[in-house]
N, C-alpha and C positions, 0 to 999 in steps of 0.2 A: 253277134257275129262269131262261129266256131274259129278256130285257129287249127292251123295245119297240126299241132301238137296234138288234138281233139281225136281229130278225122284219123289220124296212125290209131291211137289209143281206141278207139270205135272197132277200127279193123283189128287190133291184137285180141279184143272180149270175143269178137265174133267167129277167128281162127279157134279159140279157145273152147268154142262152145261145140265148135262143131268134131274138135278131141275127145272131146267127153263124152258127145253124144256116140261114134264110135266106139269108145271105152266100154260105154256100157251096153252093146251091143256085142260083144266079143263076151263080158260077163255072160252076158244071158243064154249063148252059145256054149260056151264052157259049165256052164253051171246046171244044166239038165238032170236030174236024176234025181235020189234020195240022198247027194251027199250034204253035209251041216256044214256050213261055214261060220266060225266065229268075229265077232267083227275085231277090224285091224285098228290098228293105232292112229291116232289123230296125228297129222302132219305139223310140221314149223307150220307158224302164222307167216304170211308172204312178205317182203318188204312194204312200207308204208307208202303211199300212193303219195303225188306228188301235191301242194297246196292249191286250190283252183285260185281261178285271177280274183282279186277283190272288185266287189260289187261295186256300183255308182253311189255317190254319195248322196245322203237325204236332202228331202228341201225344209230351209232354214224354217223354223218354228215361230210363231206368232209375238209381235215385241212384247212385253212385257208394260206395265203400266207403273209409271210410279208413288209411290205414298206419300201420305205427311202424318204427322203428328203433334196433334192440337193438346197441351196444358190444359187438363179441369180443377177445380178444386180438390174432389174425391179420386182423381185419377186420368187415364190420358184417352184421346179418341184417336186411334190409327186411321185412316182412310187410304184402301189401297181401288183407284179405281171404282168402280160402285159398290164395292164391299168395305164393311168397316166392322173395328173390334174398339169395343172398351176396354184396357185394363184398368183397375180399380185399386186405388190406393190400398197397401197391404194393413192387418188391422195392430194397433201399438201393442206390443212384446210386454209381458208382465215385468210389473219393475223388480229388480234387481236387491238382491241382498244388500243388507246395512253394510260398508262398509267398514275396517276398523281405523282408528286412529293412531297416527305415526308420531312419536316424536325425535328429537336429532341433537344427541348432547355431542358438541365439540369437543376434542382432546389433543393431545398434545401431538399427536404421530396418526391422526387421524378423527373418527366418528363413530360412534354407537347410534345406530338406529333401532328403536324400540317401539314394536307392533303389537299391540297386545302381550302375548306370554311368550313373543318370539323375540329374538333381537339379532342386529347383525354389526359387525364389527367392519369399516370402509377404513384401510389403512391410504394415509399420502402415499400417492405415487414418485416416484423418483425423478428429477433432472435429467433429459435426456442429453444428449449430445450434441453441441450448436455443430449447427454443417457449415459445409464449408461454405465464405464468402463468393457470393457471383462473382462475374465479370462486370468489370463498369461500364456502364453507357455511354457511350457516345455523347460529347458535348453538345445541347443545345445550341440554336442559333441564335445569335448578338440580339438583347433587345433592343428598341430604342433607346437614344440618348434624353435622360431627362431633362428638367428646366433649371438652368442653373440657381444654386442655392444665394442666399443674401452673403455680403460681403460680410468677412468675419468683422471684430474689432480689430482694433490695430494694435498691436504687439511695442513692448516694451522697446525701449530706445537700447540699441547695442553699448555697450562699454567702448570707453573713450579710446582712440587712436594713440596709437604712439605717438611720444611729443619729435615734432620737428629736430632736424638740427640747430644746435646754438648760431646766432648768427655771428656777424664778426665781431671782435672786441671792440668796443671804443676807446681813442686814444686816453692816456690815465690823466685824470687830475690831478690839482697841486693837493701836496699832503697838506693838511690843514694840523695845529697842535692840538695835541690831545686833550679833552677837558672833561672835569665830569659835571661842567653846566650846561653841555650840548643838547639841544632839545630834543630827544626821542620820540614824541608822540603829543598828537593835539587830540586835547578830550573836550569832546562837545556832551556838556551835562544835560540830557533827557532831551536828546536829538537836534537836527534844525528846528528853529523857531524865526518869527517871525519880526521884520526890523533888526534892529543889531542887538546879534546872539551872543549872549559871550560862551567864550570856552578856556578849558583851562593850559597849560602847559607842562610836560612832565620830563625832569632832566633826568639826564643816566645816569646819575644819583639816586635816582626814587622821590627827588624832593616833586612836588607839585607847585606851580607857580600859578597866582590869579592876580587878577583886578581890583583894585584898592582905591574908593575916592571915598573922603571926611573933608566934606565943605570943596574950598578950595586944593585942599591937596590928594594927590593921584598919584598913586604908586604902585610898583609891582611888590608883591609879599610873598611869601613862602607860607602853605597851610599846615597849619598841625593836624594830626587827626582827629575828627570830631566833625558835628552836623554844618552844612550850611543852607544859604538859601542864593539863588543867583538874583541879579538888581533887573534884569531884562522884563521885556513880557513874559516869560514863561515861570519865573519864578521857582524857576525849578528846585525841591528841594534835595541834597546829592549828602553820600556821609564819604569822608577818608579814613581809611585804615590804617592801622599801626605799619601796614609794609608797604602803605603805598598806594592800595587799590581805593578806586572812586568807584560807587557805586551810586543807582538814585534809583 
């Protein structure tokens, strides 16, 4: 289908042809005789004609079929559709020159690497910088509560309380006179025993008093110091000292 742009453009070639053809009818009028005319100068080229409309678009092109590719031993089999190719494992590459041998003497501020008649000098690198500390994390949330542990032992007994207050006095006794045959202390020689125990008596003097019976007669005595034996079961044997002290 033309467009009214077409049909103008149709009509301006046609106006135009028919100028020319006049043109050149007027030449051929004017130009009669033996005169030479030299040809004239070629004109500007005219402005560029406008782009025509784009054509209809093609119809879409046949699908395409797709491949695979099957693993050989020697190499792989493509199949694309009813066509297939081999490629063919490529052939092993000549080996490779001797290499040489390195070896790597440690030192003090570094390494010597030694390659044949080469060598190279690996200095320590230096300490860098510690960066700076991140940001802390956010606390975790509470694990569970474990299972309570076993009861420890039990701990040593605290130190003793302050002592009470005194209570009241008791009214005072009759002074009794003073003596130095008043008994201070009952010594029982190699503890209780059993039936009748004897024991000794010891006055605020230091003297020791015992038990004394030969036959018929019983007496109390005063000890010297030296060994004795007590007459009871227990037979206790006890020494006294020259100050006083019973011992067994």
């Amino acid at each position: 289908m033309k467009t009214s742009m077409d049909k103008r453009h149709r009509e301006e070639f046609q106006t135009l042809l028919i100028l020319l053809g006049l043109l050149f009818l007027v030449v051929l009028m004017t130009g009669c005789g033996n005169r030479k005319y030299e040809s004239g100068i070629n004109g500007k080229d005219g402005a560029a004609g406008q782009d025509g409309a784009d054509g209809r678009d093609g119809n879409d092109g046949a699908p395409g079929s797709s491949c695979s590719v099957e693993q050989l031993t020697n190499g792989a089999l493509i199949t694309c559709g009813a066509t297939t190719a081999f490629v063919s494992n490529g052939a092993a590459g000549a080996p490779g020159e001797p290499g040489e041998a390195c070896s790597v003497q440690q030192t003090v501020n570094g390494a010597v690497i030694t390659c044949a008649n080469s060598t190279a000098v690996v200095m320590n690198g230096l300490d860098g910088q510690n960066g700076q500390d991140g940001q802390n994390g956010q606390d975790g949330a509470d694990g569970a509560d474990g299972i309570d542990g076993q009861d420890g032992a039990d701990g040593q007994d605290g130190v003793a309380g302050p002592q009470g207050p005194a209570g009241p006095q008791g009214p005072a006794g009759p002074t009794g006179p003073a003596t130095a045959y008043s008994v201070t202390e009952l010594i029982n020689p190699c503890g209780d025993g059993a039936g009748f125990d004897e024991v000794l008596l010891q006055l605020a003097n230091g003297q020791i008093i015992a038990h004394f019976a030969s036959g018929q007669y019983q007496f109390l005595t005063i000890l010297s110091p030296g060994n004795y034996v007590t007459t009871d079961q227990q037979a206790c044997n006890f020494n006294v000292s020259n100050t006083g002290v019973v011992t067994w």
